[in-house]
Structure formats: C-alpha cells, structure tokens
C-alpha positions in Angstrom: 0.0 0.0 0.0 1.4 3.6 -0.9 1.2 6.1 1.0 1.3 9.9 0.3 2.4 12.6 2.3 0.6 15.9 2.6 2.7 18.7 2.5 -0.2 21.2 3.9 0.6 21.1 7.7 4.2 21.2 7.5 3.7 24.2 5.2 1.1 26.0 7.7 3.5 25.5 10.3 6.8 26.8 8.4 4.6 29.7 7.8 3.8 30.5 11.6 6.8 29.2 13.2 9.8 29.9 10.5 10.9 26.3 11.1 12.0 23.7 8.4 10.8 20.4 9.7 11.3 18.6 6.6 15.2 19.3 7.9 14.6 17.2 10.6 16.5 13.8 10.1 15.1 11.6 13.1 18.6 11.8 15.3 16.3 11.4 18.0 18.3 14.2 20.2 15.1 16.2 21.0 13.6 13.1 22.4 16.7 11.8 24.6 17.1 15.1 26.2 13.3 16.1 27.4 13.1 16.0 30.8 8.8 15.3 30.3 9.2 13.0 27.4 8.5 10.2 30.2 4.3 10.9 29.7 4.5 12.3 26.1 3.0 9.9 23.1 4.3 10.5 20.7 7.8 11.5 21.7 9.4 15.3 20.3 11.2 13.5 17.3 7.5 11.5 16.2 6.2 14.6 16.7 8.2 16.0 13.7 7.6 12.9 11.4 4.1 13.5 12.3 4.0 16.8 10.7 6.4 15.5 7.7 3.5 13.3 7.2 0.8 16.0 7.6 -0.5 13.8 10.4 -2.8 16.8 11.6 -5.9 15.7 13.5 -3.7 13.3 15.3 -1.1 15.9 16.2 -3.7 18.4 17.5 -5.5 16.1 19.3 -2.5 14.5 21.2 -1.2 15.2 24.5 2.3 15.6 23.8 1.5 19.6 22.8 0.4 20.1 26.1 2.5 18.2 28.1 5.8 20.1 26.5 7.6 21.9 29.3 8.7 24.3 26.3 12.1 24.2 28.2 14.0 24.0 25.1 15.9 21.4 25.6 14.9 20.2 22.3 15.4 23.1 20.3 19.2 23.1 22.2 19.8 19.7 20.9 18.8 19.7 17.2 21.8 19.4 15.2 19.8 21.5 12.6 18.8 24.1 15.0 15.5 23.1 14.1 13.0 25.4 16.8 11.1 21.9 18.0 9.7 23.9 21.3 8.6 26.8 18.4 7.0 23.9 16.5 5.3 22.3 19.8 3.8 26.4 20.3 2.2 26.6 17.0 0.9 23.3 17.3 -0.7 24.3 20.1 -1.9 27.4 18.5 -3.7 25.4 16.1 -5.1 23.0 18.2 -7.2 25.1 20.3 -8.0 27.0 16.8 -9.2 24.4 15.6 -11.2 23.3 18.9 -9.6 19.8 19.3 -7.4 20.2 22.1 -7.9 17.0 23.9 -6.3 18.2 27.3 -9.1 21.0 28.3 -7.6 21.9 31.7 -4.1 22.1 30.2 -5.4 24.1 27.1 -7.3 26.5 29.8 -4.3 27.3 32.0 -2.2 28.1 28.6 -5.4 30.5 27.3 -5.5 32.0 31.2 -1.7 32.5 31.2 -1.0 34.0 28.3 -4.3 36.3 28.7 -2.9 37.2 32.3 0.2 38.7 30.6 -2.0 40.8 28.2 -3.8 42.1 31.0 -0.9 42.9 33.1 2.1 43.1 31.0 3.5 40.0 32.7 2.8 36.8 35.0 0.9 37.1 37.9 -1.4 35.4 40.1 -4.1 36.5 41.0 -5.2 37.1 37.7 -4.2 33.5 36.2 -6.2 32.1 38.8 -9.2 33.7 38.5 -8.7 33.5 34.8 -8.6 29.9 34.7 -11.3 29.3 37.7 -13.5 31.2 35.0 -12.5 29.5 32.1 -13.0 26.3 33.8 -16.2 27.0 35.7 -14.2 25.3 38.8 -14.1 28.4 40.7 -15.0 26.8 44.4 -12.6 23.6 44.1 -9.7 24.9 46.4 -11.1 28.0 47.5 -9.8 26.9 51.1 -5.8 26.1 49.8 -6.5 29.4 48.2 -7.8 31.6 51.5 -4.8 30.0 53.1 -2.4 31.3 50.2 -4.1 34.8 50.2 -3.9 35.2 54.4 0.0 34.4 54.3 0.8 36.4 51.4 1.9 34.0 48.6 -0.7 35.6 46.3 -1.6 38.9 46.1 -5.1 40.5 45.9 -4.1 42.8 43.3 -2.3 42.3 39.9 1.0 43.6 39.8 1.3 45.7 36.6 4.2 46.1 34.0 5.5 49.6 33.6 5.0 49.8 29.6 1.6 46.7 29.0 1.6 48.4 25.5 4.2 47.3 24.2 3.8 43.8 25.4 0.0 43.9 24.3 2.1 45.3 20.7 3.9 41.7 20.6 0.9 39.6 21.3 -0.8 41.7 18.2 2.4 41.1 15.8 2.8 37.5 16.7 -1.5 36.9 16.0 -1.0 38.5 12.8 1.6 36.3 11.7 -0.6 33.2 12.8 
C-alpha cells in the first residue's frame, strides 16, 4: 500500500513558526534530552515525522503539545537548529484553533496565562487564577488552599502591573498577525 504525504501542515507550520521540519533527520536528540518526554505519546522526534506526514488531526488532538515543558531542551539539541519547542507552540496554537485540544484543563491554564500577561504586562497570580477558575467553571474547588495562600501572602489580591503593558500587548498583536 502507498502512501502519500501531505505537504499542507508542514507548510502551515513553516509559515507560523519559520521552522524547516522537513530538515529534521530523526537523530532522535530532542527526544533523549526532554526531561517530560517520560508521559509524552508520541515522543518530540515522532512529533516531527508526524508533521512531515501531515499527520494533523492526530497531532492536535495528542497530548504531547500540552504536556511540552517548552524548556528547550529540544530546540538546544537539534543538530539542525530546528526550533522543535517553536514547533510544539504553534501546534498548540492550532489546536485550540481548531477546537480539538484533547487536554481541556491544560489548554485553559495556557489561554489563562497568556491572557494574564495581556492584562498585566507580565505573570501574575491573582489574575491566572481567576482566569482559569472562569474558564474552567471550577471556581470553588480549592477556594480553602486558596484563603490560606491569600492570608500568608503568597498571592496577592491585586495584579502587579508592568510599567509599559503596551508594548507587550504590541507583541501579542504582531505575533497573532503572523498566525
């Protein structure tokens, strides 16, 4: 039985993430060195034979995307300075595009993050966590863990703001356009 290859994904993703996966050999590197690779199916380096194969729905819907620590490592180790953690972020990007994220809490804490840092200009608590009690419609699950938090001071009432949120609210509006 033959088998083609569509070309389609690999050429979305080029286009959103600059990287050449078709330059990816299957050295395996990526996979040896991630420290989460343990839980991951498939593995960093199937990951990138998946896209070569335009394995699409498959690749959205796995875990792996969500599970990626996006330490790096991977991109570190690619002989062909192939961006793998770069890939792993636009796969993600199209996953929950798309609406076929199959790890809903995970995909929820990455919306809730990265909307926490267009709020604010940069990480903080108190607004992730009410972001994501929202999102998730969780919002009395740990409420005590999180009265305890608040009354010792390991998480503040109020956001703490960045100096200039424009311009980082400038980069989140270049890098959607080039989605």
């Amino acid at each position: 039985m033959i088998h083609t290859v569509n070309r389609r994904l690999e050429a979305k993703l080029e286009e959103r993430t600059g990287q050449k996966v078709r330059h990816c050999y299957q050295c395996k590197k990526c996979s040896a060195g991630c420290p989460v690779a343990f839980a991951m199916d498939p593995l960093p380096h199937e990951v990138m034979k998946l896209v070569q194969y335009g394995a699409e729905e498959r690749l959205l819907k796995c875990s792996t995307i969500w599970l990626c620590a996006s330490c790096e490592t991977c991109s570190t180790r690619c002989p062909n300075d192939i961006d793998i953690a770069g890939v792993m972020d636009g796969l993600r990007r199209m996953s929950l595009e798309s609406g076929l994220a199959s790890e809903r809490e995970i995909a929820l804490f990455h919306k809730a993050f990265l909307n926490g840092i267009k709020l604010a200009g940069k990480t903080n608590e108190s607004v992730l966590i009410g972001q994501y009690k929202a999102l998730s419609g969780r919002l009395f699950d740990d409420l005590g863990l999180g009265a305890v938090m608040f009354l010792k001071g390991k998480v503040k009432m109020l956001p703490r703001v960045a100096k200039d949120r424009g311009a980082v609210r400038r980069i989140f509006k270049e890098t959607e356009k080039g989605s």
